[in-house]
N, C-alpha and C positions, 0 to 999 in steps of 0.2 A: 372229241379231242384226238388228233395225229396220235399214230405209235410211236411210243418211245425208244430210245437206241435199244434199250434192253430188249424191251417186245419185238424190234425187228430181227434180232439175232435171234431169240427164241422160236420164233416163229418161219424162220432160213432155216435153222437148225433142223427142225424137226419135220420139213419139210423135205428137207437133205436126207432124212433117214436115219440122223447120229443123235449120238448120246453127248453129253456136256460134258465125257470124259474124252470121244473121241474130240470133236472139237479143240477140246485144251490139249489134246495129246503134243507133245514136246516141246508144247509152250507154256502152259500156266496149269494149275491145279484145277480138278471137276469144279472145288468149292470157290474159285476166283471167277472160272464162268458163273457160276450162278449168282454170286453178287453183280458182277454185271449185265444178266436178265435181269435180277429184279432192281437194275437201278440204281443199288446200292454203294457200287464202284463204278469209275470210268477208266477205259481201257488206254494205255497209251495210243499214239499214235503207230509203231510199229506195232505193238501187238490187234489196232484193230487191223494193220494192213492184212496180217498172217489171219485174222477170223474172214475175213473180207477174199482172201484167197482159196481159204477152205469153202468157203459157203459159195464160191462160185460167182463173185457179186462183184460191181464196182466199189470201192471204197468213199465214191462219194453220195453212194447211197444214204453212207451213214453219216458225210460228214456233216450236212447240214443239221443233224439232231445235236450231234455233240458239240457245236457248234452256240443252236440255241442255248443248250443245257451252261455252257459256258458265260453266256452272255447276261441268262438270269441269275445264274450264281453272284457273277460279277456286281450284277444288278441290286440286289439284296444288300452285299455288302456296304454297298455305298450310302442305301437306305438305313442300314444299322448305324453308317457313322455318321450323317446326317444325324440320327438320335444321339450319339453320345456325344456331339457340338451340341445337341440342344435344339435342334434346327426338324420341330417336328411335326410343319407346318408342310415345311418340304417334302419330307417323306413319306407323309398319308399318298397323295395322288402314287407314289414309286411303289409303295406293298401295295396299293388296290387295284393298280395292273396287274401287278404279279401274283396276286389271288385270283384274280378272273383267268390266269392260264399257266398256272405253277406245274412245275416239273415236282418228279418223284424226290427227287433230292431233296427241294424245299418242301418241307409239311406246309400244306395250305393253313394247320393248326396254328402252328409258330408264326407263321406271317400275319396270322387272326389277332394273334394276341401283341406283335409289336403295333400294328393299326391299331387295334384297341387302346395301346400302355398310350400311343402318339394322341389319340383324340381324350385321351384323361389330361395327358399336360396342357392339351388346348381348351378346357372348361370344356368339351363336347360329352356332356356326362351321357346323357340317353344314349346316344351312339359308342361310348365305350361301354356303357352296360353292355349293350345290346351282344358288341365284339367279344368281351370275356364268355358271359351267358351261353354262345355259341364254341366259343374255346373250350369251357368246361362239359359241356354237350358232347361235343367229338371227344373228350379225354374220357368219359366217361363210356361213351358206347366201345372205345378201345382199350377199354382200363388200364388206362393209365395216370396210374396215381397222382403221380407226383406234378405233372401238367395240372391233376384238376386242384390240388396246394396252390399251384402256382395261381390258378384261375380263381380261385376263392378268396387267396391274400387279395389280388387288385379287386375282385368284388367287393370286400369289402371296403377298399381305401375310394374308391366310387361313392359309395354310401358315406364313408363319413367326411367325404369334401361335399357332399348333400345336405348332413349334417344331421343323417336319419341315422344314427349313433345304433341303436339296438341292431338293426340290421346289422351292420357294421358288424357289432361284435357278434351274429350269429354267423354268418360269415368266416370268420376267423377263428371260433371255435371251431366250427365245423372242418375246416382245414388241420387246426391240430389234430382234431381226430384224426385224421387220414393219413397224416405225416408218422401216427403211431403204426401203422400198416406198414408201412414203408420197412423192408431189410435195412437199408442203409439210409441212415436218418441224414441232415443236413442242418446241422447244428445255426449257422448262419440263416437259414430261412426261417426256422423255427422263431430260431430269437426274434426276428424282425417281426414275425406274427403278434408274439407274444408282445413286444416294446408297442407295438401298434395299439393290443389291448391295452396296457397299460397307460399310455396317451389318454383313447375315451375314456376308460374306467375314473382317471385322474379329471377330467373335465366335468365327467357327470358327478362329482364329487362324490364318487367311491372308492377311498383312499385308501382299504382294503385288499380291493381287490387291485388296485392297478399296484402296491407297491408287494403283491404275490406275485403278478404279471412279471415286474421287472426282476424280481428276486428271479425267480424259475431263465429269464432269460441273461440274468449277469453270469448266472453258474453254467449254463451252455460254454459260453464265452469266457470265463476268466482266464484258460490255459490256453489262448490262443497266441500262436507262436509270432514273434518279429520276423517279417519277412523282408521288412527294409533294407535291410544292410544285402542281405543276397540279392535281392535285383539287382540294385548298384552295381554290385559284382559282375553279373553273369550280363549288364548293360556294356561295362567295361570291357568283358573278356569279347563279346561281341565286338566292339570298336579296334579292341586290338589284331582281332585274327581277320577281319576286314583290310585293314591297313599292311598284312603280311599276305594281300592276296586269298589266305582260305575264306571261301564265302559259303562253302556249304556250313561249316564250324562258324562261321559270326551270324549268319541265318540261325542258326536251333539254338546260341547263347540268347541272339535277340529275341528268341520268340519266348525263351523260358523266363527273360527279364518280367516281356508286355504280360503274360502270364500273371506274376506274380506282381505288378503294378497292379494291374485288375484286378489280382488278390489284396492288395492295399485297401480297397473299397470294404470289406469287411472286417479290415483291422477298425475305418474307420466307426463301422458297427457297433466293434465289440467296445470301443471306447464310449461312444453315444449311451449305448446302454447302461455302461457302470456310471456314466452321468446320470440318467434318470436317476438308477440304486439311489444315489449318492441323494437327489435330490428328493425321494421318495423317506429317504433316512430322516431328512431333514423335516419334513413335514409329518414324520411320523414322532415327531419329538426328543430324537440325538443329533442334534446341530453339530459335537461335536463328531461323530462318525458322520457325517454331512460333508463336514468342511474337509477331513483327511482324506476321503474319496473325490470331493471335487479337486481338493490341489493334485492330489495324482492326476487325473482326468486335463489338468492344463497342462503339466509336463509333458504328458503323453500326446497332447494334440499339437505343442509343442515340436514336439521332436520330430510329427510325422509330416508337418507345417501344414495343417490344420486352422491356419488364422482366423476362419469364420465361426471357426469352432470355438477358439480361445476367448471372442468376445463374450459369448453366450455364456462359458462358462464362468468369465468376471463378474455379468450378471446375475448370474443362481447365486454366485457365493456371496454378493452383496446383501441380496432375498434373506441370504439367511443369517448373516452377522445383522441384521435391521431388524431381525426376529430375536434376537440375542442383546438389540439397545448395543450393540458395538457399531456407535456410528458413524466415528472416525475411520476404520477397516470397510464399512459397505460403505462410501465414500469413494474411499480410494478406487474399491472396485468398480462402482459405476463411472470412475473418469477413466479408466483403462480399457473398460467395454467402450468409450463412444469414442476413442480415440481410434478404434480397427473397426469398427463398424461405420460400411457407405451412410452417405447421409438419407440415400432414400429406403434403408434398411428396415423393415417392419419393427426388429430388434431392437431400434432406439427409442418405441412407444414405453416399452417396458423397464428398460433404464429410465429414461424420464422420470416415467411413471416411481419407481422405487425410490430416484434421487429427490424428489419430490416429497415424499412421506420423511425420507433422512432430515430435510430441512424443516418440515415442518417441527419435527421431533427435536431439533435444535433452536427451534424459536426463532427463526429466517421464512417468515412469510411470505417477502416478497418473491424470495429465488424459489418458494414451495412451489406459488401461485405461476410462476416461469413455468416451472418444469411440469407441472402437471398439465398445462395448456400446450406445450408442446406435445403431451401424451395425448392427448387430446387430437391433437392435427394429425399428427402421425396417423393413427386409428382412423380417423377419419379420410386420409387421401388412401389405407388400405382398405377399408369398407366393413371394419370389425365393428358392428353393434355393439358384441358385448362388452368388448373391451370400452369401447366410448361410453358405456352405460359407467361400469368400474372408475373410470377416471374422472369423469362426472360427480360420483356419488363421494367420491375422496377430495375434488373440489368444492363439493358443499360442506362438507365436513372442514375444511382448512378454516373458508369462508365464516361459518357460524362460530367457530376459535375465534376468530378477531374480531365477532361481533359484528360481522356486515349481512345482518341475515336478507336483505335485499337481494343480494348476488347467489347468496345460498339457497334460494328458494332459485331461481333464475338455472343454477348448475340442476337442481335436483327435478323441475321441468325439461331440461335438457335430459338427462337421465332417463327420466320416465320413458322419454318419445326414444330415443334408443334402445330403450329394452323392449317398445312394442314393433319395434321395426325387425330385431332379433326374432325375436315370437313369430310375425307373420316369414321370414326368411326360415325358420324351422318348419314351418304350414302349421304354426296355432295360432288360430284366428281367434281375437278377443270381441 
């Protein structure tokens, strides 16, 4: 690999016979040369001209480095926003050049793990294994903690889109361990770990532990501040000092806005989470702290305009007024969830699915036997077994109510062959 701007200076330097004090003498501090040998900073252009004149040297020695250094930076970034369009098909070939020949500026680590995060949203699970595995690898031989949280959390979210659950949650223990090391905790990550647990724990039907999971991670979160209205603000004061000509002052407002937009993303956290609580409440047998935490929970997604949010939680709260025989109230919710949920939305298997039992529960078999056949397809064009098994098995159930056990036997053979298709898609072979 060519030497770097820094390494050339250092290596002029000391060739030259000076110290990193002479060097900076009436230009910069000992400690700014030395960030910029190790890389750390880039030097203006006037002040490389002045290092470039002390050392004896042309300045276009160095310009081609600073140069590259510029061009990958650039490079990178464009690859990051590529991933936050969602576009991360695109951006695997843009970090796996710029890992075969990364500058000191970008950690070859960092660029490991957004390859990695990019081939996990693309099903390429073996290949994101593999990228974390190595992330956690390097954070580990330079201990660095909180890199190898970072590289344990998607470890585990690998495993449990595999659906190899225990992993999963050994994984993500193993991370909270490490985050207890940590001087300065990160409350937001934690949580996420923790809501993660409580998802599998809730799935494998340990309802124990997943709603200890969400308790430990609502209390991280509940004192988490609105930061909304301050964006707004510091969006606007941007806009204004723009329009009066200061651009340096609408540059640091804008930048403290996209900051705290970005910070938006774990309000949106801390609200998800007190949804589990809320839902974790509910199955734990107080419907009615259930319901008062989920209407908080829509107000709040609500105000942050949250709409894919808001459906989800019409849904839950229907869940659990249908648990409650209030079946006019889960009703209502299930027509308010499919009224903001797309049509190709996974979300409407499970509306269906609830609105479905409502009806039955009302003596409306036919709108039952609707709705659950659309939970049905739904489940079906996303490739959920288990769910087609569940909806299946609540279909022969409608079925043998009306006394059509022909068609109930027929749903509960369907069932079956989805629950061993489940099985083999876990790897147990029957």
């Amino acid at each position: 690999m060519p030497a770097t701007l820094g390494q050339k200076i250092k290596e002029l330097r000391i060739q030259k016979g000076l110290t990193q004090s002479d060097l900076g003498s009436g230009m910069v501090t000992p400690s700014m040369i030395s960030q910029i040998e190790a890389d750390k900073a880039n030097p203006s252009h006037k002040l490389l001209q002045a290092i470039a004149e002390k050392l004896e040297t042309p300045i276009e020695y160095f310009l081609t480095d600073m140069q590259m250094q510029i061009e990958q930076i650039a490079t990178y970034k464009v690859a990051r926003a590529m991933m936050e369009a969602g576009e991360f098909a695109q951006a695997v070939p843009v970090l796996s050049e710029l890992i075969e020949d990364s500058i000191p500026q970008l950690h070859s680590a960092e660029i490991q793990f957004d390859l990695a995060e990019c081939q996990l949203e693309m099903g390429s699970f073996d290949e994101a294994m593999d990228g974390f595995d190595r992330v956690l690898s390097s954070a580990a031989t330079r201990k660095d903690t909180y890199m190898q949280v970072l590289a344990l959390k998607m470890l585990g979210l690998v495993e449990k889109k595999r659906h190899n659950y225990p992993l999963a949650i050994y994984h993500w223990q193993k991370a909270l361990d490490l985050m207890e090391k940590l001087e300065e905790k990160d409350p937001f990550l934690t949580s996420a770990i923790l809501s993660h647990l409580g998802e599998v724990f809730g799935y494998l039907g340990e309802k124990g532990e997943a709603l200890e999971s969400y308790k430990r991670a609502h209390l991280l979160l509940e004192n988490t501040a609105n930061f909304s209205t301050i964006a707004e603000l510091f969006r606007h004061l941007g806009q204004k000092f723009k329009e009066v000509g200061d651009f340096d002052r609408a540059s640091e407002y804008s930048q403290h806005a996209i900051s705290l937009y970005r910070g938006l993303k774990n309000i949106k956290l801390a609200i998800e989470v007190k949804e589990s609580y809320g839902i974790s409440k509910g199955e734990g047998g107080d419907p009615s702290q259930a319901l008062q935490t989920l209407a908080e929970c829509l107000s709040e997604y609500q105000e942050y305009g949250y709409a894919d949010k808001v459906a989800h939680t019409h849904g839950e709260m229907a869940r659990i007024h249908l648990s409650n025989r209030a079946f006019e109230e889960a009703a209502k919710h299930c027509e308010e969830a499919l009224k903001l949920l797309a049509d190709s939305a996974v979300e409407r298997g499970y509306v269906y699915r609830t609105f479905a039992i409502i009806k039955k529960e009302q003596g409306e078999f036919e709108a039952s036997i609707q709705y659950m056949e659309k939970s049905v397809g739904v489940f079906e064009i996303a490739d959920l077994p288990r769910e087609i098994a569940k909806s299946y098995s609540l279909l022969g159930d409608i079925y043998k109510d009306q006394g059509d056990l022909q068609k109930a036997i027929h749903s509960l053979e369907q069932m079956k062959r989805a629950m061993e298709s489940n099985l083999k898609e876990r790897g147990i072979v029957l």
